[in-house]
Structures are given as structure tokens and as C-alpha cells.
C-alpha positions in Angstrom: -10.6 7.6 -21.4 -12.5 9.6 -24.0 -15.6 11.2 -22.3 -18.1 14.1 -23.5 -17.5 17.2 -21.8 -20.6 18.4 -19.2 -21.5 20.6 -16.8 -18.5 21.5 -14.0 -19.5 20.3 -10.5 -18.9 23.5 -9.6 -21.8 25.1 -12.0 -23.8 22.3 -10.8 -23.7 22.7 -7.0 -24.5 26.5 -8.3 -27.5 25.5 -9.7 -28.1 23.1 -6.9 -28.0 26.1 -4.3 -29.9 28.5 -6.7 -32.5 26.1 -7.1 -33.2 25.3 -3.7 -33.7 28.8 -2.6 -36.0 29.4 -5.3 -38.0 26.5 -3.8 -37.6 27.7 -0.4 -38.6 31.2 -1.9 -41.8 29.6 -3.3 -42.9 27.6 -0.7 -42.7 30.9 1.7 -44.5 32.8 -0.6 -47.3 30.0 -0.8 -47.2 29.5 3.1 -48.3 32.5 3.0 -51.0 32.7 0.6 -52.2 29.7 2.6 -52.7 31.0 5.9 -53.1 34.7 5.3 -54.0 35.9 1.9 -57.1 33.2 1.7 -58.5 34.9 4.9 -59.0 38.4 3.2 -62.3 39.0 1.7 -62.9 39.2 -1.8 -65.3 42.2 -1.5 -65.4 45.4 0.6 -67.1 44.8 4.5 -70.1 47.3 4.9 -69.7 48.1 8.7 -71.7 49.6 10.6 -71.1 52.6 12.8 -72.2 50.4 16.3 -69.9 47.5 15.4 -66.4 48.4 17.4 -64.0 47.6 14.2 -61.4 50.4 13.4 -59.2 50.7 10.4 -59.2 49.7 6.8 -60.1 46.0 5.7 -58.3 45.5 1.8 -59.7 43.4 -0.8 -58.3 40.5 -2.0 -57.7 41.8 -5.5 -56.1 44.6 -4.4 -53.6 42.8 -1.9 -52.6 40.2 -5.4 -52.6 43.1 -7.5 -49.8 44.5 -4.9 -48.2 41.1 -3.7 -47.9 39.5 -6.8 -45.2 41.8 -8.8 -43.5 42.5 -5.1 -43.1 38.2 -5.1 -41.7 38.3 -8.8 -38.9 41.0 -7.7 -38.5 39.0 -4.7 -38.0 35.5 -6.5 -36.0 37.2 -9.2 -33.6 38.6 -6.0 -33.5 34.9 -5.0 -32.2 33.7 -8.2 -29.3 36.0 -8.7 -28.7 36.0 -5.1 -28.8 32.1 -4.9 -27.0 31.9 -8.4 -23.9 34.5 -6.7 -24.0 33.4 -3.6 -23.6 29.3 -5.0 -20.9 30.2 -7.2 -18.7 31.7 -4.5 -19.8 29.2 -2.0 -19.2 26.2 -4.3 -15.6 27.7 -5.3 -14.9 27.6 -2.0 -16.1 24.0 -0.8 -14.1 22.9 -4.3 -10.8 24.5 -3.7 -9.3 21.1 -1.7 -10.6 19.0 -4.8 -8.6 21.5 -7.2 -5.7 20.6 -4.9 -5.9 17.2 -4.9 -6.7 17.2 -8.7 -3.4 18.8 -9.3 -1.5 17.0 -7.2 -2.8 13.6 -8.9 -2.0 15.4 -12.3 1.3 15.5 -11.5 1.8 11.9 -10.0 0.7 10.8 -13.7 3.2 12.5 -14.9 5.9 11.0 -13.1 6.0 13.5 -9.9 5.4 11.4 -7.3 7.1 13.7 -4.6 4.3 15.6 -5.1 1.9 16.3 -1.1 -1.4 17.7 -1.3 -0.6 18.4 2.9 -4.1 19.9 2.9 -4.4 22.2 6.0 -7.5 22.8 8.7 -9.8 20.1 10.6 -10.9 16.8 9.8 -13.9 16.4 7.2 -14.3 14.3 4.4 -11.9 16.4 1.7 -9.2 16.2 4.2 -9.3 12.6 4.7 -9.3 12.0 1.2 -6.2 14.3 0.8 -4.5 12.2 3.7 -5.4 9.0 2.0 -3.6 10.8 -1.0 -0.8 11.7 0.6 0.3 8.5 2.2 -0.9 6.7 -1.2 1.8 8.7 -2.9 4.3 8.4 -0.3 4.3 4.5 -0.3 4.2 4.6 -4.4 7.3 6.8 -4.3 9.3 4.4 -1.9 7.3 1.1 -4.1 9.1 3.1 -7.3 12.5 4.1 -5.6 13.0 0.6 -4.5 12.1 -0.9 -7.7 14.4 1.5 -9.3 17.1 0.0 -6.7 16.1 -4.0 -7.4 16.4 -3.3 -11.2 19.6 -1.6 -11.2 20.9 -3.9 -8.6 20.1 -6.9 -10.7 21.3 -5.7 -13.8 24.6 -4.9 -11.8 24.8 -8.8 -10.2 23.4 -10.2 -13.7 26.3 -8.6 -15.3 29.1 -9.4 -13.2 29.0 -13.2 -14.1 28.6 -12.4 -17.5 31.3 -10.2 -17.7 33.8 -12.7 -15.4 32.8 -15.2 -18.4 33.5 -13.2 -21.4 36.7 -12.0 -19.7 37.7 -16.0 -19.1 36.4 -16.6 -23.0 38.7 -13.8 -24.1 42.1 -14.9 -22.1 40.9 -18.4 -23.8 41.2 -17.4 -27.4 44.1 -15.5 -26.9 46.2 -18.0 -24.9 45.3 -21.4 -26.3 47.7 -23.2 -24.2 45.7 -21.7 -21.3 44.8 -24.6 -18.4 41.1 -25.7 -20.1 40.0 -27.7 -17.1 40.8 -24.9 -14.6 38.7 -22.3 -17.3 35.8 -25.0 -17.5 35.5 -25.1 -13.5 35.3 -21.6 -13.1 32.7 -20.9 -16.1 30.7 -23.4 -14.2 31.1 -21.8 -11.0 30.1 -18.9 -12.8 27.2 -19.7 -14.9 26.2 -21.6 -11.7 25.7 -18.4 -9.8 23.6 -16.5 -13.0 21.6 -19.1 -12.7 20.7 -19.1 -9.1 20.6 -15.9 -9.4 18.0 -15.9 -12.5 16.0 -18.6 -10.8 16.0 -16.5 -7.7 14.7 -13.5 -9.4 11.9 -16.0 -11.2 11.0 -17.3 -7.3 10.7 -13.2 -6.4 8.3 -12.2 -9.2 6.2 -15.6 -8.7 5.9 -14.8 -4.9 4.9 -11.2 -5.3 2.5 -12.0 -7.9 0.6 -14.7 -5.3 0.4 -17.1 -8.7 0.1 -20.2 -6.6 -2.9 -22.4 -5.5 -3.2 -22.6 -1.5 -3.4 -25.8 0.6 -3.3 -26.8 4.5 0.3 -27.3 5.1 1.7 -27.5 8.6 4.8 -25.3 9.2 6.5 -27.6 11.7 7.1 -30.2 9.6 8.3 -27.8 6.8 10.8 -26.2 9.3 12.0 -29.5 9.9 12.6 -30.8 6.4 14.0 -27.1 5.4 16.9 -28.5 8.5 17.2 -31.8 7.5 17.9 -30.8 4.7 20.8 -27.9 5.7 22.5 -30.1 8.1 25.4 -31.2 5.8 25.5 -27.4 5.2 25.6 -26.4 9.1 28.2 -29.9 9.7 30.5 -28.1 7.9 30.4 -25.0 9.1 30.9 -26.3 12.4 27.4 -25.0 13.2 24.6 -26.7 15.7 21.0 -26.7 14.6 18.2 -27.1 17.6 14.9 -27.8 16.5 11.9 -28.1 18.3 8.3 -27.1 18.2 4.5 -27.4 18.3 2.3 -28.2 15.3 1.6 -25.2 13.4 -1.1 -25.3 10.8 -1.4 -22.6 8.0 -2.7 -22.8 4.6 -0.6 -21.4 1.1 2.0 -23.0 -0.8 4.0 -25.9 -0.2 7.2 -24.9 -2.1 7.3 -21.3 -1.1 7.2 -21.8 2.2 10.0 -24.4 2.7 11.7 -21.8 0.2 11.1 -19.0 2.9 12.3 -21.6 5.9 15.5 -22.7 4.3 16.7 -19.4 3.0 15.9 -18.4 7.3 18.0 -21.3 7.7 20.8 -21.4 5.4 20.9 -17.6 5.8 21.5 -18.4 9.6 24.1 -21.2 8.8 26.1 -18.7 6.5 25.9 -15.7 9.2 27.1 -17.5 11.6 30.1 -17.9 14.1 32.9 -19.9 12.7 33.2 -23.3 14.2 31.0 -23.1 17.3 28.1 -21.3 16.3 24.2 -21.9 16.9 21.0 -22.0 14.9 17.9 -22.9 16.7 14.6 -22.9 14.4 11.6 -23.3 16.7 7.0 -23.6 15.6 4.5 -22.0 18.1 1.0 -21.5 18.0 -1.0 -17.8 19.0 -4.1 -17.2 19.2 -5.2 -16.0 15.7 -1.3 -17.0 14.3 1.2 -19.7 13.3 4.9 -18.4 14.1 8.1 -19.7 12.4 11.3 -18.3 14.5 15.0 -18.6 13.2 17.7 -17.6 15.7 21.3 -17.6 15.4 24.3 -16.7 16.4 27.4 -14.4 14.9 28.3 -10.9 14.9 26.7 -7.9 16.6 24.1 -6.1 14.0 23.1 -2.4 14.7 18.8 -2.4 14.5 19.6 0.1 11.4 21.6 -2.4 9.1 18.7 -4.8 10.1 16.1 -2.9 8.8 17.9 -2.8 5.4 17.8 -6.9 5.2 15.1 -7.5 3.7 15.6 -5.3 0.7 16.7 -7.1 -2.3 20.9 -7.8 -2.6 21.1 -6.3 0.8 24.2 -8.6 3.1 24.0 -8.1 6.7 28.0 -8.7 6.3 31.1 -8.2 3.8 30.2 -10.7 1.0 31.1 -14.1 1.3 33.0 -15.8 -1.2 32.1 -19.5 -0.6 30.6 -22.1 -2.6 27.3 -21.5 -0.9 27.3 -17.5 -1.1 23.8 -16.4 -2.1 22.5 -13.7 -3.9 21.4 -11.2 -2.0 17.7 -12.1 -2.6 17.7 -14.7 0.7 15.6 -12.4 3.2 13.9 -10.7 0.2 12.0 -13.4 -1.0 11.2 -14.5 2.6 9.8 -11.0 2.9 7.7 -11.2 -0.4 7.0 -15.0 0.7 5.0 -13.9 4.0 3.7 -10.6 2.4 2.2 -13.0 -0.1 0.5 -15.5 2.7 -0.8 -12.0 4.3 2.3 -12.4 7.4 4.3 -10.6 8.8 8.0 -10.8 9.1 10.0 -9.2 12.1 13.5 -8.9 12.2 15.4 -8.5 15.9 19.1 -7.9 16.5 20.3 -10.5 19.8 22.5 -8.3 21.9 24.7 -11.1 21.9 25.2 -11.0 18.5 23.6 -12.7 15.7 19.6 -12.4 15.1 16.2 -13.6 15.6 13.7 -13.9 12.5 10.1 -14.2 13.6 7.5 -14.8 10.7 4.0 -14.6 11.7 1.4 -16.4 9.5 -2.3 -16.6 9.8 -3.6 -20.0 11.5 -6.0 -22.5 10.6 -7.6 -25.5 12.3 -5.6 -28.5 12.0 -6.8 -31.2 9.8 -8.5 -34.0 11.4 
């Protein structure tokens, strides 16, 4: 933004100071004018010789014609002293802003490792340097991982794309090449660009909280979310337990039973071959609605779980299955709760496998 240049806030806390000892100067001068100068007589005392009175008794006009110029030099001292004195003082007082003005000079330029780190006690320009500082800090991890989502996309956006211009290529230079078998796999193909674009879609509409909020109860969407993955978890040799209490919330429908059955089918997947467990369970708290997902399945290290949640992050090798996901399961259930102002908690079982806890603000239940 174009703006007219002005006065420094340095020059003005100079004049600020100056000015203020100039009026201090004043009003001392006039205190005392009041309560001594007004006191002296105007013309000479004739004592006599009985009255016991020693010394000599000025005139007024005298005293003015004396204290006046002696004032001027005094006021004058004030206001290069205050001027000096202000400029220095303000210099100093200003030199964590300069800091923290440079430092955000170079965050809009792209640094955004940049720390002010401002040193000495607490007061008002430290705390806005902190503020700074942990500002920046969360902008450069924001950046960094949009840096990672973008080029991680881009890499699982081009893989199908490149598996079908490979298959179209052995296609126009074989034409006695199986066409049925080449039309499967494209559709297996495209199949996964799409989930994969409609995923990313789901992502950005989540983050951006584009969606109108209503009273929804999360125990019935936990169960429809496993009604609805039982075939899945049947043939995975998988056993779902559900239970619960009524949990009422408020957001959006459709997100939501997105977040439960990507818990869910993310739980199914990651599971124990054959004889493995899924147990999806409502409670109530206090000031909170919680939706937990446990399961079953291999050991994870609290470190690999703390890397779930970022986008086209597997907790395992990747799975090569018709119901693989993308990599986005745990992300969008992240941006999901972020979006309902929850929280989501992730928790290795030491017997393997892990527990999901996502924590959403309650309501009062509708009557």
C-alpha cells in the first residue's frame, strides 16, 4: 500500500519527550512566580531603625529583570536537553521494533527461517517478538508441508497417468495385445486418479470450512460409517464391535461420516489378517463428544504415528489391493476435526495396532 511519507516515531517520541519537559520546565517556573515572586514588593520598604528586620528586601522589577533572561537560558537548556536526551532515549526504546521490522522484511521475502529471539525480560516488545517468532515458526512448517502435499500429489497424480500412457503405448504398438485385460487395468487405473482427485477436492473443501453446520449425532454416524464397511471387514476376516452413547455435535453431515469411515476402513485395511479386531465406540465428556477407533495389527513406534496424519503418509508398506487408499485417509480426518474446532489424538496399543480418539465440541441434544 501507497502511503505519504511522515514523521518517524522515533522523531515523534523526541518531540513527545522534548515537549513535555518544556511543560514541566514551565509549570516550575510558574509555581514559582506563584508562590514566591508575587510575595515581593513592588517598591522599596522604608524601615525604620527600631523595627528588628536585617538584610536587603529586592524589588520586584529588579528580581524579573534578573529571573526572566536566567528562565529563557534555562528553558532553552530544557529544549536541547529534552530534544538530545529524547532522541537517544527513543533510539533505544525502538531498537526491538527495528528488529522485528527486519525480521518481518525478510519473511515477505520468502525467509521464513528468519527469529527475531529478542533477548532480556518480559515487557510488551518482547511478547510481541515471541508472538513473532512462533508465528513464523508455524508458517515455515504450514509452507514446508504444503511444499511436501504438492509435490507428493503431483508424484501420486502422475503415476496413474503415466501407468496409462505406458498401457496406451504397448496398445498401438502390439495391436494383437489382449484388449479386455488393457481395458481392466486402465479402469483400475483411472479408478484410483479419480479417488485420488476426488480426495484431494474433499481435502481443500474441509480445510476451507465451506459447508453449512447442523445438529448431527455422532453415534448414529459411527454406526452407518460400519454398516456400511462390514462387507469390507467380512472379507478381511476382520470383527467390527460397536457400541456407544448418544453423542450430539453440530457441523456437517457428509464430512463427518467421511472422517468415521476413513477411521474405519483405515482400521479394516491395517489390520491382522484373518482374525483381527475393530471396535468403534461414542462417549460423552463434559464440554465434548468423542468418536474412538481401535484396532488391531502390527506394532507402531509413537514416531511413525506422529507422521499419520500428514498427507500420503502409510503407517505400513503400501498395499496393493482393490481397496488401497491414497494416502489422504488420516489427512482429511485430521483437516475434518481441525475444521469442526476438534481435536484428533493418535495412540499406539502396545499390543499392536492403534487407537484414534477424535474429540468434538458437544451440544444439547435435540428434543
Amino acid at each position: 500500500m501507497d502511503r505519504a511519507p511522515g514523521l518517524s516515531v522515533r522523531l515523534k517520541l523526541t518531540l513527545s519527550y522534548a515537549g513535555f519537559l518544556m511543560l514541566a520546565g514551565v509549570l516550575l517556573l510558574a509555581a514559582v512566580w506563584m508562590f514566591l515572586l508575587r510575595y515581593v514588593p513592588e517598591r522599596a520598604l522604608l524601615v525604620s531603625s527600631d523595627t528588628p528586620l536585617h538584610g536587603v528586601f529586592p524589588v520586584r522589577s529588579n528580581l524579573l529583570r534578573v529571573f526572566l533572561p536566567r528562565a529563557a537560558a534555562v528553558l532553552a537548556f530544557l529544549l536541547v536537553f529534552g530534544l538530545v536526551g529524547g532522541w537517544i532515549l527513543a533510539g533505544r526504546m525502538l531498537t526491538p521494533l527495528t528488529r522485528i521490522t527486519h525480521a518481518t522484511r525478510l519473511a515477505s521475502a520468502g525467509s521464513l527461517s528468519q527469529r527475531i529471539r529478542l533477548p532480556g525480560r518480559t515487557d510488551e516488545f518482547r511478547e510481541l517478538a515471541d508472538a513473532f517468532d512462533t508465528m513464523l515458526a508455524r508458517l515455515e512448517a504450514h509452507v514446508a508441508e504444503q511444499r511436501r502435499f504438492a509435490a507428493n500429489a503431483s508424484h501420486e497424480l502422475r503415476t496413474p497417468l503415466a501407468i496409462s500412457k505406458a498401457l496406451l503405448d504397448v496398445a498401438r504398438t502390439d495391436p494383437d495385445h489382449d484388449t479386455g485385460a488393457l481395458i481392466d487395468r486402465l479402469h483400475t487405473v483411472n479408478t484410483r486418479a479419480i479417488d485420488l482427485t476426488e480426495a484431494l477436492l474433499l481435502l481443500s473443501r474441509a480445510d476451507q470450512r465451506s459447508f453449512t453446520r447442523e445438529p448431527v449425532d455422532l453415534s448414529l454416524i459411527a454406526e452407518e460409517a460400519t454398516e456400511t464397511l462390514l462387507p469390507l471387514a467380512e472379507k478381511h476376516g476382520v470383527t467390527i464391535e460397536s457400541c456407544g452413547d448418544i453423542a450430539p455435535t453440530t457441523g456437517s453431515q457428509a464430512l463427518l461420516l467421511q472422517l468415521a469411515t476413513n477411521l474405519v476402513h483405515n482400521a479394516i485395511i491395517h489390520n491382522l489378517p484373518g482374525n483381527g479386531t475393530v471396535r468403534v465406540d461414542t462417549g460423552v465428556r463434559p464440554e465434548a463428544v468423542v468418536l474412538t477407533v481401535e484396532n488391531t495389527g502390527e506394532k507402531l513406534t509413537p514416531q511413525l504415528v506422529s507422521t499419520l496424519t500428514e498427507p500420503f503418509q502409510r503407517g505400513s508398506e503400501r498395499i496393493h489391493t482393490d481397496h488401497a487408499g491414497v494416502g489422504l485417509g488420516l489427512a482429511i480426518v485430521k483437516t475434518i476435526t481441525q475444521a469442526h474446532d476438534g481435536t484428533l489424538t493418535l495412540t499406539p496399543r502396545p499390543a499392536g495396532g492403534m487407537r484414534v480418539d477424535v474429540e468434538l465440541p458437544r451440544t444439547a441434544p435435540p428434543e
